[in-house]
N, C-alpha and C positions, 0 to 999 in steps of 0.2 A: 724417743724423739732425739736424745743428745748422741744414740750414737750414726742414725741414720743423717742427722744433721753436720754431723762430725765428718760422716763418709762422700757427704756434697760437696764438703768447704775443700777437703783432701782432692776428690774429682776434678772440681774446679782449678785448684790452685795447680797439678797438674797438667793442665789443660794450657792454663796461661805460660807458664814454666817452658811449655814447648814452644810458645813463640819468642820465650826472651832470650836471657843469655844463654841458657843450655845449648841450643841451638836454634843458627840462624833460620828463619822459613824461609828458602830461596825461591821458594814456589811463588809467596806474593811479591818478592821484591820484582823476582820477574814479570809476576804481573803487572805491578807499578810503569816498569820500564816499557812494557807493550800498548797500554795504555796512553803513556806518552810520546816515548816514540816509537809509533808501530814499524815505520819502515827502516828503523837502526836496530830494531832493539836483539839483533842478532848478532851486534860488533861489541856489546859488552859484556863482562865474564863478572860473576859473583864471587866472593869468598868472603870466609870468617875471618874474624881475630876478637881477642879478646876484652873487655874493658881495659882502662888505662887507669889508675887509682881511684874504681869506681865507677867513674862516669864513663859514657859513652864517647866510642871513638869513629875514626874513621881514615880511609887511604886510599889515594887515589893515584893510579901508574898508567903508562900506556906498555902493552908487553905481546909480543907478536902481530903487533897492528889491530890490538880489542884494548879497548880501555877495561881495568882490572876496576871493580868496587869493592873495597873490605870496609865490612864494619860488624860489630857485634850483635844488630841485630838489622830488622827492616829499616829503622828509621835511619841509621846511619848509612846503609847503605843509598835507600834515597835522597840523602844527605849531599853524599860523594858524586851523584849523580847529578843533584843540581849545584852543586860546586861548579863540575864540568859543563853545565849549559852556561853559567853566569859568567865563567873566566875561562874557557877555551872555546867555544861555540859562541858566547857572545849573543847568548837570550836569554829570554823571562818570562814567569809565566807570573801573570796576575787576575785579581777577577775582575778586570778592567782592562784588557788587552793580552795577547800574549803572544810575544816573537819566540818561533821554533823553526825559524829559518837555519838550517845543518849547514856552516858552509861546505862547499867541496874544495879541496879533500877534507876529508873528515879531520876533524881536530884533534891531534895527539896531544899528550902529555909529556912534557919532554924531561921533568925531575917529580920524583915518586911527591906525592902532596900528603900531608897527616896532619889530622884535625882532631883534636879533642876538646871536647866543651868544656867551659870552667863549671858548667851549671847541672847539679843533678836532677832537675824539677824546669821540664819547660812547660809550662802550662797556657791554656789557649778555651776560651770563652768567657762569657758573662753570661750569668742566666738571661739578660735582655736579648743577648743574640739569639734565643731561642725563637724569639717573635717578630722581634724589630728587622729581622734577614730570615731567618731559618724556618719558619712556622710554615711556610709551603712548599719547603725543600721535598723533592724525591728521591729516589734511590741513585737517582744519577746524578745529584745534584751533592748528595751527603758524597756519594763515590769521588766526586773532583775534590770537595774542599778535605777528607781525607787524605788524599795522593799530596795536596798541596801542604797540607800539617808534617806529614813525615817527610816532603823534600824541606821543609825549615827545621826539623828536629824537633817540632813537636813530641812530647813524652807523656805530657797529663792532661788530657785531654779531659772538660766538661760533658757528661754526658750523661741528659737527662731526659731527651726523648723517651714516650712510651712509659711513662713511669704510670701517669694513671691507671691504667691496668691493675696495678698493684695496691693503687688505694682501692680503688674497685672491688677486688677478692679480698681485701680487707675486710672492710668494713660492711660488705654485702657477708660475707661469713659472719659478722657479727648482729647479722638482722638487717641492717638497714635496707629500704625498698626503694622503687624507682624514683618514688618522689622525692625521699631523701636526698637520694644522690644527684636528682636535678637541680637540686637548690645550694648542689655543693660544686659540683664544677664548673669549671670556666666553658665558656667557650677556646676553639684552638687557637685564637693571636691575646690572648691572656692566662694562658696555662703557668707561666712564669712565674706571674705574682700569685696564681695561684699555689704553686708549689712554695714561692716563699710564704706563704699564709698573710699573704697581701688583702685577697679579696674572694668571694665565692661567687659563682652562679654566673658574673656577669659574662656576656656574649654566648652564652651554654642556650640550650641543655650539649653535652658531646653525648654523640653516639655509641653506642656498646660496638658498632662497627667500627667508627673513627678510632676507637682504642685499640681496636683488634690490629687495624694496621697498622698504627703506631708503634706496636710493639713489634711486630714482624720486624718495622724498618729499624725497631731500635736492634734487635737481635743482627743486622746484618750490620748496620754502624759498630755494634760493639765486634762481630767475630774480624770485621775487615782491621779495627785500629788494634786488637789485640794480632794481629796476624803480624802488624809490625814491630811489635814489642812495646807497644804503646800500654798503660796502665789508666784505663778511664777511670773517672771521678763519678758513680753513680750515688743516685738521692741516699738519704735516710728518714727518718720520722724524728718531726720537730714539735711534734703536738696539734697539727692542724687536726680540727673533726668538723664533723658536718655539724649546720646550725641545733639540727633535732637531737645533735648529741644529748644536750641538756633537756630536754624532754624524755627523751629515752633514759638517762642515765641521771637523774635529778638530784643523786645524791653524791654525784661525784663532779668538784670541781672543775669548772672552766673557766677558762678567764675570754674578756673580749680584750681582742687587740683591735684599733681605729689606727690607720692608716695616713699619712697626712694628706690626703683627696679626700673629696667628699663621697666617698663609699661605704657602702655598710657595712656594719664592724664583723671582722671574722672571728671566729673561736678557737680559743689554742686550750688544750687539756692541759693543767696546772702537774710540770714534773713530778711533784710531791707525791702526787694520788699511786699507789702501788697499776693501775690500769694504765701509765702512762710508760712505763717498763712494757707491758702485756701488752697492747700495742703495738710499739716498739720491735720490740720481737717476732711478732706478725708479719708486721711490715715486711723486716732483713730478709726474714726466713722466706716469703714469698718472690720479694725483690733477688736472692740468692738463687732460690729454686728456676724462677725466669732465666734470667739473665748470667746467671755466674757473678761472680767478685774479683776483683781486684785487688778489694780488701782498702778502698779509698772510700771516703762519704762525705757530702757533702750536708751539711745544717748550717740553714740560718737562721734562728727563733726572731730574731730581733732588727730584722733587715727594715732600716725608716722606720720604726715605732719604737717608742722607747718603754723599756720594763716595768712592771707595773711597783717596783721596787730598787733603789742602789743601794737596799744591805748586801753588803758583801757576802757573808749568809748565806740569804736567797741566791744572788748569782752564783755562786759556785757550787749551792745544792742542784740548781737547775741544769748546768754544765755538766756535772755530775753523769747526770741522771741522764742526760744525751746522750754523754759516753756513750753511758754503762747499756743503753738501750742496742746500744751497736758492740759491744761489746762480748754483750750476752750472746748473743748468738755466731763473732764471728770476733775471736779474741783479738785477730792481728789485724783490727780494725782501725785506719788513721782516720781523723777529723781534719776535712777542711774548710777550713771557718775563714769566708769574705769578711776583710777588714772595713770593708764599705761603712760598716754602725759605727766605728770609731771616728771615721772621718766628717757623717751625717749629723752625729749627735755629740760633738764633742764635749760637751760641757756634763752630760751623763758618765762619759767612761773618761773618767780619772783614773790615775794609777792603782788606787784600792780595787774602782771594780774589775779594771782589766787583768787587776793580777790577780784579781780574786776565778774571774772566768778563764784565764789560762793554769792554773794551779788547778785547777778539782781536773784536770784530764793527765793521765800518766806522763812522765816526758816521752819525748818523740812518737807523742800519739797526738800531736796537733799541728798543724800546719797553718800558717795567715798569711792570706793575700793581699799586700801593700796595694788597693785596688787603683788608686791612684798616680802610683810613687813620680809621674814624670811631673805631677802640676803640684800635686798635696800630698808628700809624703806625710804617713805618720810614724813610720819607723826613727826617722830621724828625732822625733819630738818624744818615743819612748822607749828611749835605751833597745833599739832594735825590739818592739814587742816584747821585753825583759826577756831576753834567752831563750825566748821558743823559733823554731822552724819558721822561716817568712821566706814569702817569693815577691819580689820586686816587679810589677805589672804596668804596663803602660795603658789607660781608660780609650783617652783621645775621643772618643765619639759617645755624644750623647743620642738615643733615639733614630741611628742611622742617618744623621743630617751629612748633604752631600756637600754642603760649601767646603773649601778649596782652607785646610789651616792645618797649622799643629807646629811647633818647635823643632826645625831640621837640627839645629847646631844643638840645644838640649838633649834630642834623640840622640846624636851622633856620641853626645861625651858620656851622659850621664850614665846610663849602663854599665859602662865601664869603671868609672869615677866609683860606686857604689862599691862593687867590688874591691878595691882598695881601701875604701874606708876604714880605720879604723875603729868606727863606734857601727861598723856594721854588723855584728853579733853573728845568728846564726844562720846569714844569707846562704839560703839554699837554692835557689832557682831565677829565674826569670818569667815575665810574662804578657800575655796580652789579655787586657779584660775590654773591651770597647763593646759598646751595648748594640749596635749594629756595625759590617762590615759590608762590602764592594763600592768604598766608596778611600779617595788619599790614597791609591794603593803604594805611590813614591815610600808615605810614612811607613805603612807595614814593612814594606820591602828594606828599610832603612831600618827599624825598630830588630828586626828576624837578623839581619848579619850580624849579631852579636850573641844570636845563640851559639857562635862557635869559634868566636873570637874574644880575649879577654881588655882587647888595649881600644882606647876610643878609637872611632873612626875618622878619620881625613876626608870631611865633608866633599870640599870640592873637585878631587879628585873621584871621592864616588859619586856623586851625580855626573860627573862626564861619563865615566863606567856605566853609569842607569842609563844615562839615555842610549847609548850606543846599543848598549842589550835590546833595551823597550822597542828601537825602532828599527833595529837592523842593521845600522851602519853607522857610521859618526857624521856630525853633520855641526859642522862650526855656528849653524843661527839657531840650532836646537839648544847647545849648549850656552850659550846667551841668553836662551828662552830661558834654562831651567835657573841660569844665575840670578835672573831678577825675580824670579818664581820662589828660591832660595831667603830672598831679601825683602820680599813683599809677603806672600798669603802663606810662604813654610817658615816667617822668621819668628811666629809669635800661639801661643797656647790659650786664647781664650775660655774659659772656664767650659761654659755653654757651646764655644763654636761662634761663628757670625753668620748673620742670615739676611736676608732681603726682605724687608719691609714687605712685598706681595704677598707671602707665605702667611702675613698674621693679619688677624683681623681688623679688616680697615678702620682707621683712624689717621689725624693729624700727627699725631703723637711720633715721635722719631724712632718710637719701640713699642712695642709690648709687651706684656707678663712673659712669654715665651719665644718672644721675636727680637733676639738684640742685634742689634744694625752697626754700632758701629766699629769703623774700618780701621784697624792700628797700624798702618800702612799707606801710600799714598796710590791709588787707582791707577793714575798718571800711568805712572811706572809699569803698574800690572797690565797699561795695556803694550806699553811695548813687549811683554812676553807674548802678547797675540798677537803683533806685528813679527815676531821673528818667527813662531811656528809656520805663520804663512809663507814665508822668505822661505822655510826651507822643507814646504812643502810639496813643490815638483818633484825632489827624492824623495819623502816618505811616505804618499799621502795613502801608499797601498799598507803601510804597515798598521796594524790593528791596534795596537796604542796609541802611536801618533794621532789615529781617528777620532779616540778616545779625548786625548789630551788636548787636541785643539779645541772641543767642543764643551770641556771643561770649563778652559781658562777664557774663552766666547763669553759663557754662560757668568761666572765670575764677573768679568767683569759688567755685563750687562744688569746681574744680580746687584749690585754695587750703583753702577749708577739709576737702577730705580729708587734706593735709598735718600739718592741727591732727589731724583724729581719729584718724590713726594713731599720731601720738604720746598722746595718749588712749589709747588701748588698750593701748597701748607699754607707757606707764607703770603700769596694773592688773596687767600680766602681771608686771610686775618689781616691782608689790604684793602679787602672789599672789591678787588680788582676782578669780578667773575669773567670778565670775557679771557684775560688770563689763565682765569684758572681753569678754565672747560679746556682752552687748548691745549694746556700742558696736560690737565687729565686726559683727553682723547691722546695724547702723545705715551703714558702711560700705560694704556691699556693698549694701544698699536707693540708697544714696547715689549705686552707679556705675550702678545699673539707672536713677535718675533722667536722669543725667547722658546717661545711651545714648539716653531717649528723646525729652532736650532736641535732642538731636544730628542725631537721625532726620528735627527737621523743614528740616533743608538739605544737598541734595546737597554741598555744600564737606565737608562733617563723616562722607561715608559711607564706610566700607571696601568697600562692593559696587563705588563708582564706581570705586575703585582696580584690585581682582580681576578684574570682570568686563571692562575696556578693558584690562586683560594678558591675558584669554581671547581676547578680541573680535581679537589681533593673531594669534592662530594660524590655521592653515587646516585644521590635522586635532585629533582629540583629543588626538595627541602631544604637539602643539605647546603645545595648551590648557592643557595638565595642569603641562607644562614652564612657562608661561610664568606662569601662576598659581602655581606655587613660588618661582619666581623673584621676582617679586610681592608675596609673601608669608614668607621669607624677609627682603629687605632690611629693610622696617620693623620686623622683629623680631631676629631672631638675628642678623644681616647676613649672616654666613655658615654653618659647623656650627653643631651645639652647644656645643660649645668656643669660640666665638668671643668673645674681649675688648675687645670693642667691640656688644656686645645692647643693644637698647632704646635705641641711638642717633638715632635718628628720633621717639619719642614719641609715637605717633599717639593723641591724644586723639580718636576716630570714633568714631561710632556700630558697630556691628558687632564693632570691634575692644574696646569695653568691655564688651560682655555675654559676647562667643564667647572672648575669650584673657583678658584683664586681669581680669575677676572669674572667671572659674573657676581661677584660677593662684592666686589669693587666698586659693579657698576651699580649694583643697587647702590653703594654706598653714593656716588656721583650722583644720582637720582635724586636723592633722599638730600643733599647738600642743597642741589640746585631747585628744589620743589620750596625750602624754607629759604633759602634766598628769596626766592621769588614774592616769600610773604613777609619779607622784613624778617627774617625769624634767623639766628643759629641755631645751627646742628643739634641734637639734642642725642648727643653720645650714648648717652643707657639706653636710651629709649631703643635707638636703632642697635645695640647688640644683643636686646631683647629680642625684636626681630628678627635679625638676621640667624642668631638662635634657630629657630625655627625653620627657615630657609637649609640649614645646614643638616639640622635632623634627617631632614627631609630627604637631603644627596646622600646619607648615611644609607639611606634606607630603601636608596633608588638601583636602577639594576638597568641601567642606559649603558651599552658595548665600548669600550674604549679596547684601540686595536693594541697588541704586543708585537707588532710587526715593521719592523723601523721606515722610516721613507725618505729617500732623500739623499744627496752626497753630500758630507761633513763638511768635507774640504769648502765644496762650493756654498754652501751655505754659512760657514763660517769668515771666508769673504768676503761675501753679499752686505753681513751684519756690519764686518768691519769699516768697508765703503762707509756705509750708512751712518754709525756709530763714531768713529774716533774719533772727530772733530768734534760732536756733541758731549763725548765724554771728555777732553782735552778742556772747549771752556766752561762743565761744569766743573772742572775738577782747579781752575783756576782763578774762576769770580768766586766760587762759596766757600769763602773765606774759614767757612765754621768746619770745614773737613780737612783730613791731610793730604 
């Protein structure tokens, strides 16, 4: 077994070899190029060269009228290519628009360019982006946002599609049966947490087919990211087993881990137990034999739950044992361990246990992901992770919410600021961890020019830069736009993100458990950024960002002032003044029928594209029905209707404001106006017991919402404006209580 094992890892690591530095694979770079641009991709010429002190480089010339790409492997190369779309071509591609307008004549290079990254580790996911965006991704969907990893220099790619399969032949080789394994997997938009050993069963049963293809499509994710010289990050075994473990196996230790939601507790097999190694080595060996290695792993045991122990001891026997479990079978195995627990439980990992959990792993066999570093670093707070391997990550998005935020001027400096630090230790990389994406593309875009730059960025200079790319040509009211854009909804990092009051469960209240509303910014403002897009929409309105971006910052601002008019209403109700308040509510729910059909004119903003690519992955009605709950569920409930975490996601869509979010309203209006009527206030529990109910129900309903957009941006985005500015000007001037 160890020498056939032996002669996998050698195969493999071969394998990968040919796409890194030994030599470049010009075949996919070229592919890359043809994909993007098909009708150029004849004017540009490939070549090697070699690292520059390690890291990854790149060069870029114009030389008999072809632009030259060098870089040392795909990724650089794609690199050099979107250098030259960004600063000689003067476009962008994002998942929210993308100008590839080529000027003519084509764009030369007129001084040879050379880039080398300061960062040997660029790293790019969260395991929540597996579900919260990716969970109905297809082949041609993984194929974009690849192309797009390697024109940012992406290098460490997350990459945990398809991994079920392998618990599967796992643990089905070790006996267990169908019913076992139903009661262990997730369904497919909670496969996440079940991979962190969050939770079992719920949204499942998956299908032995659902696996099949998931692994196909992982095997094509991984050959296309290794084709660029990318080194993906795939699972390992953290101790999760199925509940009947401890039936089956009654004399060997489990522990339950509880979650902090109300779910039922999953089971993690106690390192200690010599079966927790034998597993372990199951696992790799199987996961190796699939997939190949990289020879990167990712474990989390302790992701949101905290250990059933802080002896030092225990944690580093346990850490150990993780290793060692990947170790065994694939010596030149690195650990990379999300910093996420350090920052969620901080009051558990004090400096004993953290040093105790980074000590029991060899040096330079562990890596940590400052998974927060732009809002909560924790590097700063421990002497750089005491001396181990860390990447510096930017979170930005909780759950995929689309509202309009995040810290331009912090993005701009801090990336670079770190790297000077002084007490910055063993800063090895950079990254992005954000739990959903296609949503801020400005901040990605702003957050990624630093994979190849070491000195802070010149904010306001690069936003004139971004928009001229984004829309095509420069345009002096765009640039006005993005300034107050810059100083309003990009100047500030709230924890959560801000939301709009419609997203959460009706109530008075100015918030909910999962619905924070307020504005740290003054509205006002933000709506002259939707006055100037308009201004300088005659030139753009054909470019497909601008589309984008006007119906954004529409939506923002309209999201914003339903916040004010619910407190409006708020306040008549607790005046007794009903005829008030009917009209401002009738004026609210006119508000989200607006807002539904700003929405409708871009596939980014539709709930159909969401439902109907959760249908589009079943093969029978079963699957359909199942996987459109599933679907439909997490952006709402996440899980029952009991569940203390609803409305975690916020989907401000089209579909999702007319079919859940205004009728949830209106029973609420209902339900006000019926106990009015009998002398009575509102009886708050009583109706989200109800409504409860009502919600299950659209969980569980299977009503067509279209993925087909309708409508022209532009014109509907001025329609709103007419309508809107004045209403938003004196809400944002009489209610004294906002900015």
């Amino acid at each position: 077994m160890i020498l056939v094992l032996a002669l996998v890892l050698t195969a493999t690591a071969q394998n990968v070899r040919a796409y890194n530095d030994k030599e470049l694979n010009k075949e996919a770079a070229y592919g890359l190029i043809k994909r993007v641009l098909p009708e150029h991709a004849g004017k540009f010429e490939i070549a090697y060269i070699p690292k520059e002190k390690g890291n990854d480089v790149f060069e870029l010339e114009s030389k008999n009228n072809r632009i030259v790409l060098r870089g040392n492997n795909g990724i650089s190369v794609a690199s050099a290519l979107n250098h030259w779309l960004k600063h000689y071509a003067h476009c962008e591609i994002t998942w929210n628009g993308t100008n590839l307008n080529i000027p003519d004549p084509f764009p030369q290079v007129p001084v040879k360019v050379r880039k080398l990254t300061p960062h040997e580790y660029r790293y790019y996911f969260n395991y929540c982006t597996f579900n919260y965006t990716a969970t109905w991704w297809d082949w041609k969907r993984w194929e974009w946002e690849i192309d797009f990893m390697a024109m940012n220099g992406i290098n460490m790619p997350l990459a945990l599609t398809g991994q079920n399969s392998i618990w599967d032949k796992v643990y089905r080789s070790m006996g267990f049966t169908d019913k076992d394994m139903d009661a262990f997997f997730s369904g497919p938009a909670y496969t996440n947490w079940f991979w962190m050993g969050n939770l079992d069963a719920w949204g499942g049963p998956m299908s032995k087919n659902f696996m099949q293809k998931q692994e196909a499509l992982q095997k094509k994710i991984l050959e296309r990211e290794r084709s660029f010289g990318m080194t993906p990050i795939l699972p390992s075994f953290t101790g999760h087993v199925p509940p009947s473990f401890k039936d089956r196996f009654p004399h060997i230790k489990v522990n339950t881990q509880q979650w902090g939601i109300n779910v039922a507790p999953a089971y993690v097999l106690n390192p200690e137990t010599p079966m927790f190694k034998e597993i372990g080595k199951k696992f790799l060996e199987e996961l190796i034999k699939t997939f190949g290695t990289d020879h990167l792993y990712s474990a989390d045991t302790f992701n949101e739950m905290t250990p059933v122990s802080n002896d030092s001891t225990y944690l580093g026997g346990m850490a150990r044992k993780i290793y060692e479990s990947m170790a065994a079978v694939d010596p030149q195995a690195t650990w990379i361990m999300q910093g996420w627990m350090f920052l969620d439980r901080p009051n558990f990992w004090q400096p004993t246990q953290m040093k105790a959990l980074f000590n029991a792993v060899p040096d330079d066999k562990l890596i940590v992901l400052d998974l927060n570093s732009e809002l909560n670093p924790v590097w700063s707070r421990t002497d750089a992770f005491y001396g181990q391997k860390w990447i510096w990550c930017m979170l930005h998005n909780f759950g995929g919410r689309i509202s309009m935020f995040g810290d331009m001027n912090s993005i701009a400096a801090d990336p670079a600021a770190a790297l000077q630090a002084r007490g910055k230790g063993n800063l090895s990389g950079i990254g992005l961890t954000m739990e959903g994406i296609e949503q801020n593309p400005a901040i990605y875009a702003l957050m990624l020019d630093h994979v190849w730059n070491t000195a802070p960025i010149v904010l306001d200079d690069w936003l004139k830069a971004y928009a001229r790319r984004r829309y095509g040509q420069k345009s002096p009211a765009a640039e006005k736009a993005w300034e107050i854009l810059k100083n309003t909804v990009y100047s500030h990092q709230p924890w959560w993100g801000t939301n709009s009051i419609i997203t959460g469960r009706p109530t008075f209240s100015p918030a909910t458990v999962w619905t924070y509303t307020e504005i740290p910014y003054n509205t006002k403002e933000l709506l002259g950024a939707w006055k100037h897009l308009l201004d300088a929409s005659a030139d753009l309105r054909n470019s497909d960002g601008f589309r984008y971006d006007i119906v954004d910052v529409a939506r923002q601002v309209l999201a914003n002032y339903a916040n004010e008019l619910q407190q409006d209403f708020a306040r008549d109700y607790e005046q007794k003044n009903m005829a008030a308040f009917n009209r401002k509510s009738a004026l609210f729910l006119d508000l989200i029928d607006d807002m539904d059909n700003l929405l409708s004119t871009r596939k980014d903003f539709l709930l159909g594209a969401w439902l109907n690519s959760a249908k589009a992955m079943g093969d029978n009605a079963r699957e359909k029905q199942l996987y459109e709950r599933n679907a439909r569920d997490l952006i709402t409930l996440w899980l029952d209707k009991d569940c203390n975490i609803h409305e975690y996601a916020c989907k401000e869509w089209a579909g999702m404001l007319k079919g859940f979010y205004k009728p949830r309203w209106q029973q609420f209006f209902a339900e006000v106006q019926k106990q009015a009527a009998a002398g009575k206030p509102i009886d708050q529990k009583r109706f989200e017991e109800e409504i409860k109910n009502w919600e299950w129900k659209w969980v569980n309903a299977t009503e067509p919402y279209t993925d087909k957009p309708k409508g022209d941006a532009v014109a509907v985005a001025r329609a709103l404006y007419t309508k809107y500015s004045n209403r938003v000007e004196q809400a944002y001037t009489q209610n004294k209580h906002t900015k």
